[in-house]
Structures are given as C-alpha cells and as structure tokens.
N, C-alpha and C positions, 0 to 999 in steps of 0.2 A: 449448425447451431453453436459453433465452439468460438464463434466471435458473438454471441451472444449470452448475456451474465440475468441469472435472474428466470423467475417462475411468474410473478403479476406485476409486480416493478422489477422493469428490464432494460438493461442496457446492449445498444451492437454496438460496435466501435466499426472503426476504417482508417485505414492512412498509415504512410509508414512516414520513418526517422525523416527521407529527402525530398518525400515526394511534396504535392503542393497546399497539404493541409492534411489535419488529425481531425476526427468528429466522430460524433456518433447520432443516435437516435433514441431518446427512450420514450418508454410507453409503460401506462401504467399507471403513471403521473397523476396522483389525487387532483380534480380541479379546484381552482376555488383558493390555491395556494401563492400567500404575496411571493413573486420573485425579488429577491434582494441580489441585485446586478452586483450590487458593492462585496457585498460577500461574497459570492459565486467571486469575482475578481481574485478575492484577498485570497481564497483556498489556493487559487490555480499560482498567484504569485508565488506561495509557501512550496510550491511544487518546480516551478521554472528553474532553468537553467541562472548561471550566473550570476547567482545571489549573495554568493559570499566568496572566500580564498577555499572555501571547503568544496567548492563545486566547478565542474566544469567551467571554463568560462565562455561557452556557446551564450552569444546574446539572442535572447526573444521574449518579445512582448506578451504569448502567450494570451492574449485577446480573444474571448469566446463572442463570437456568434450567435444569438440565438434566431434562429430562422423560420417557427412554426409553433404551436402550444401553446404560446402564451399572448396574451388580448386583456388591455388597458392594466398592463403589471401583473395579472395573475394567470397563474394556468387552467387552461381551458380544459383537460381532461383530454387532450390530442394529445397525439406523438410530441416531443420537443425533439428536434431536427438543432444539431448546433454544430461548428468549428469552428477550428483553432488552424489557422494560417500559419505553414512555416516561414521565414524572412530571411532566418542565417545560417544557412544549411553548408557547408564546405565540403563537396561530395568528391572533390578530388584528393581529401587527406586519407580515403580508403582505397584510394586506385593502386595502390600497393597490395590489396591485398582481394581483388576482384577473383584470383583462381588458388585462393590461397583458404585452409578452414583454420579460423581460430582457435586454440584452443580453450576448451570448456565457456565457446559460444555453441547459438544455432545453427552455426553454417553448414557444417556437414550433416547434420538431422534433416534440414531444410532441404538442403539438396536432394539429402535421397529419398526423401518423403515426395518433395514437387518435380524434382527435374529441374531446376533454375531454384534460383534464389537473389534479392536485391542487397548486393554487398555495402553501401552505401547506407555507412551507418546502423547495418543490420536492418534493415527494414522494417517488416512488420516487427520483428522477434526485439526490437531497439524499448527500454524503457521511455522513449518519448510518447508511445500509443498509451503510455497511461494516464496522459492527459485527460482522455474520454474518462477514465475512471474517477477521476479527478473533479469533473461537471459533473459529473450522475452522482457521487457522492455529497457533493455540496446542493444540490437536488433534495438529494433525500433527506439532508440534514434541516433543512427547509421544514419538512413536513416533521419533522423527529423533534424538532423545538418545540410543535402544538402538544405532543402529548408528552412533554415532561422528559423525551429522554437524550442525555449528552454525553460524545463521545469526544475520549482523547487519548492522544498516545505520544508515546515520547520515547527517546532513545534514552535505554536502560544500561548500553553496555557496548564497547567499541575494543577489540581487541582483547586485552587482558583486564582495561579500565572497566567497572561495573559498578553500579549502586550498592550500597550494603545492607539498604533499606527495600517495605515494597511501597506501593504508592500512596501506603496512607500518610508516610511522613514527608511527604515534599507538596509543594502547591501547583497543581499542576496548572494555575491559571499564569505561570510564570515560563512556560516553553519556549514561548519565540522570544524570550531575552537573551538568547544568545544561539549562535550559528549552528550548532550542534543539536538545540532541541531537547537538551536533558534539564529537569528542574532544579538538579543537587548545582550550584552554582561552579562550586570548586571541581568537582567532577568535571564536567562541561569544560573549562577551561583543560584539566589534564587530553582530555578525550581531543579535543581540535588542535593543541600540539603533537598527540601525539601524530594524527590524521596526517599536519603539515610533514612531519616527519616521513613519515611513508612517502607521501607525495613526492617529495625531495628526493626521493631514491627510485621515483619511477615505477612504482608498485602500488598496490592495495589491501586493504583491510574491509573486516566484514565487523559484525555484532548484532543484537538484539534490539526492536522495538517493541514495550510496552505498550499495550492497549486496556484502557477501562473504558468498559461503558455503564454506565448510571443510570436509574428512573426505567428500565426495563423492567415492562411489567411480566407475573407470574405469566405462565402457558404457550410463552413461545417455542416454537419448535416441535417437531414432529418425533413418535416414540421407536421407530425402527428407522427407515436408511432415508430420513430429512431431521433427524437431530440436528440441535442448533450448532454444536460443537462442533457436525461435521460438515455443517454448513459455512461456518464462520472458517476452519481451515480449509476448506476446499477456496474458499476465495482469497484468504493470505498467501495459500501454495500458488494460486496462479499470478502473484504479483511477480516479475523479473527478478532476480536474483534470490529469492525466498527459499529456506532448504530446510526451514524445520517450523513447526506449530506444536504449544502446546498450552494449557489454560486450566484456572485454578491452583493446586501443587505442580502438577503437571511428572515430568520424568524424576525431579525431585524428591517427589510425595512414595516414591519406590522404598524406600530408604525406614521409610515410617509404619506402623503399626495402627492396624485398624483402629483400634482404643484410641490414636491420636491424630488420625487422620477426620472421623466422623463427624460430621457435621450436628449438635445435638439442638433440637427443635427447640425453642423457649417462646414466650406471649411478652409482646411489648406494643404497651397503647392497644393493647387488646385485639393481634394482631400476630397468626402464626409468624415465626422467623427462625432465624438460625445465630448460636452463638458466636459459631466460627464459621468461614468461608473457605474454608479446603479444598472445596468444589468447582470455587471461582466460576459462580453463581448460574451452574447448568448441572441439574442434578436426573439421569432419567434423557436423557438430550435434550433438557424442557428449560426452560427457565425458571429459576426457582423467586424473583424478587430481587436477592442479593446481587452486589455489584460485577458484572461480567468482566473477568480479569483474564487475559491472553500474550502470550508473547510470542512472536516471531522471530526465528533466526534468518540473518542474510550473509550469505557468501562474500567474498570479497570479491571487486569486481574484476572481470576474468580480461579486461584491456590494461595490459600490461604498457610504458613506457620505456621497454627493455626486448632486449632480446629474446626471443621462443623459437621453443623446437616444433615444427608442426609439417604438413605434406600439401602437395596443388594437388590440384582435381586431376593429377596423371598419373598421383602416387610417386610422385618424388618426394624426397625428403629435401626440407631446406628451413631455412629459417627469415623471421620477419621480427620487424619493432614496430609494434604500432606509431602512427601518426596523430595529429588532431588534440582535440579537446573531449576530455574523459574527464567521470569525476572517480577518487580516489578513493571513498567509501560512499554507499548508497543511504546512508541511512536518516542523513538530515535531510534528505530528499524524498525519502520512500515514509516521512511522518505521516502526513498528507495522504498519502495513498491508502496507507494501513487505515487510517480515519477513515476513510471515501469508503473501502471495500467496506465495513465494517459495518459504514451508514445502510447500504445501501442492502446488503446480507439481512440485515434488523428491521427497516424495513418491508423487504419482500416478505420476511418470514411474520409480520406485522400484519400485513395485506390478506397474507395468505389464513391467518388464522379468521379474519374478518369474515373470511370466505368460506 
C-alpha cells in the first residue's frame, strides 16, 4: 500500500523518471462529475518540466490519458485508469553515475532496501512520479469546486528572500504572473534572480510553499490518529524534497503566550466563529470553518552541477559531477503539487466523514 495515497478517494501511481510512461489509478471517484480535460491539462502544465529559465530544461508534453471512468464527459463512479507518456528522457546523462550513490538522494536507501535500484534519473524515487499526483489532484479539485472549497498555494519564501506579509495581503489570484509563483510581485522578481544566480554556480536552493485552503467546512477530520493536520502533513512529507510541515502559527506560535495565541469565539451573521486564526483553522484535528493555512519547507535539491564527495557500490571513495537537466530550486514546480496533495487529503477526509 505505500504506492497508494488515500482512505475512499485514492490514488496508486506507477512508473519511473525513464521508464515508458507515469500513471496511476484512482478510485473513489464521486460519479456523475464533469471532467474538465482543459484544466486537468492547465494543472499538469503548471507542473512540467521546461517552463521557464527557473526549471530544468527536460522538454515534455506531459499529456494525460484518461483510459477508463469517465462516459460522455463525466465520471462514471469506476476506477480512472490514466497516463502520462515519457518522450524526452536522456538516460545516458546518469550513466556516470549507475555504481555511484548520490549524495542526499535515494540511491543507497534504495539499494539496501531492494537489492537493485533504477539509476536513471532516480527512477521511482525521481520527482517526475508526481505527475500522478498531479491528475488525482486536479481530480479532486473537480469535485471540491461543487461544494464551495478552493485551494491555493504559492511560494512564500526562496532562500533568505520571504514575504513579510501572510496571505491575506496579496491576491492570490495573481500566482502564475510570474515564474516563481509568489504574489508579492517585487518579491518574485528578487526570488528568480536570485534562483538564476545559484544556477549560475551549479548549485541549489530550497524555501517554503504556502498553502490556503478556503470554503472548508466545520468537522473534518478525525479526533485521535486521523486529524486533519496530521493528515494534511503526512501527505506534504511524502512530496520529494519536503523537510518540514507546519500550519496556523505553527513553530512560530512557540514564542507567544497562551492569552495571545487563543483563538476567542465571537457570533457573526449569527453564526459561531472565531476572531483570530492562530490555529490556522484545525482546532481539536477537526476543522474548525476558518481558513486552513499550512506551510511547507523544501530542501534544496540534492543534484548538484559540481563536484561531490560520495562512494560506488564497492565502497571506494571517489568523486562525481552530476550531468543532464536538473532544476535549481523545487519550488515553482512543487506549487501544483502541494495544491494536488492538499486537494486530494480534503477530499478523502471529505468522503470519509460522509461515511
């Protein structure tokens, strides 16, 4: 089950970085749901390789499939069977490094976990498997526009560069106006020079993706070990490069005193709520109404265009430079993603209270 995400909306994936296509299967799937091929496209586009000077430049169409589920545009209540065909795979630019483990990649976890492992392009362990997450999210966002709830996220923060605001002062219907993904405009521009910068030097940078979600109604989530919070990080941790989750104050909120951290109840439009959102709106692991606010941290990514120290599979010591096409920070790539998990988390835990 560990290629599989989800409780009653569930996703399997398959396929690695070279092999001859990415896909999955989900099931779960409300019927009766218009498919919007256009969107399902525009998500995965926001997610592909090659899209800006800020990303790898691996070209691919990124073109989903859908193979099964869906009958005269809507979903039938069957599985959705779909992929995404690879086209420009370049599996000789790792053949340097087929008996070699990267540093702070999968290669040697892999190894000693299976006995073998597909060095080409990191295989399964490759951010390109999250394509699948990519469809099932844009899936579930499908069903999440009927009942009023919208999610978004955006890059908060790139190195030392970060917003100074949180997201109620920027528009966040303004992200994809630029390569980066951040709303604060000037920001955005500082954050992808500095991006080229690194690039320039053969190295990489990590930073934070903000996530809100909206229109979530009261009583999702479960009161011991299926809280939504720890639902919602258990699925940002399993995105590639992902090293920290936290949401409402979060490790911040440490700093602060009960008296100013509390969230105090008030009646507006005749209608329990809350003044402030400290909670970053999961109070109890439940959903409280208020706006679900979360942030992600990501690593910088560990393929280096430089020299490293690292050992072969005989235990020699020696050293490698990586080859190929790499992107230099994950983050205007991983938006999309954190969206998808997010969708798809909200969702099931959606389904699941139904039930």
């Amino acid at each position: 089950m560990s290629n599989t995400f989800g409780k009653i909306f569930t996703l399997t994936s398959f396929g690695e970085s070279h092999g001859e296509a990415v896909g999955g299967v989900i099931d779960g799937m409300p019927a009766g749901i218009d498919v919007d091929m256009t969107f399902i496209q525009q998500e995965l586009d926001r997610r592909k390789p090659g899209q800006s000077a800020l990303t790898t430049s691996r070209k691919e169409k990124d073109e989903v499939e859908l193979l099964s589920g869906v009958f005269e545009g809507k979903t039938t209540g069957a599985p959705i069977g779909f992929i995404v065909r690879n086209t420009n795979q370049h599996s000789h630019d790792y053949d340097n490094m087929r008996d070699l483990f990267r540093p702070s990649h999968a290669d040697y976890t892999y190894y000693e976990k299976y006995g073998i492992r597909d060095h080409r392009g990191g295989g399964r362990s490759s951010a390109r498997i999250t394509i699948a997450r990519v469809v099932g999210g844009a899936l579930a966002k499908l069903v999440l526009r009927q009942i009023g709830i919208d999610i978004k996220a955006y890059t908060s923060q790139v190195g030392d560069i970060k917003l100074e605001n949180d997201y109620l002062h920027y528009d966040l219907d303004t992200i994809e106006q630029n390569d980066v993904r951040c709303p604060d405009k000037e920001k955005a521009a500082e954050m992808e020079q500095f991006i080229k910068e690194v690039k320039s030097e053969g190295d990489t940078i990590g930073g934070v993706i903000t996530g809100v979600i909206k229109g979530c109604p009261v009583g999702l989530g479960e009161p011991e070990f299926g809280k939504l919070h720890a639902q919602l990080g258990a699925a940002m941790l399993s995105i590639n490069a992902a090293k920290g989750f936290e949401y409402g104050d979060g490790f911040a909120g440490v700093t602060m005193r009960g008296s100013e951290q509390n969230d105090a109840f008030t009646i507006e439009n005749g209608k329990i709520t809350t003044k402030t959102n400290h909670s970053g709106g999961i109070q109890g692991g439940i959903s409280n109404g208020q706006d679900i606010v979360f942030r992600v941290a990501f690593k910088p990514v560990a393929t280096l265009l430089k020299d490293q120290q690292t050992v072969d599979r005989e235990g020699n010591m020696t050293t490698f430079k990586a080859q190929g096409r790499h992107d230099p920070c994950v983050l205007p790539r991983a938006v999309p993603i954190v969206e998808a998990m997010a969708a798809m988390t909200i969702l099931d835990m959606y389904l699941l209270r139904k039930h």
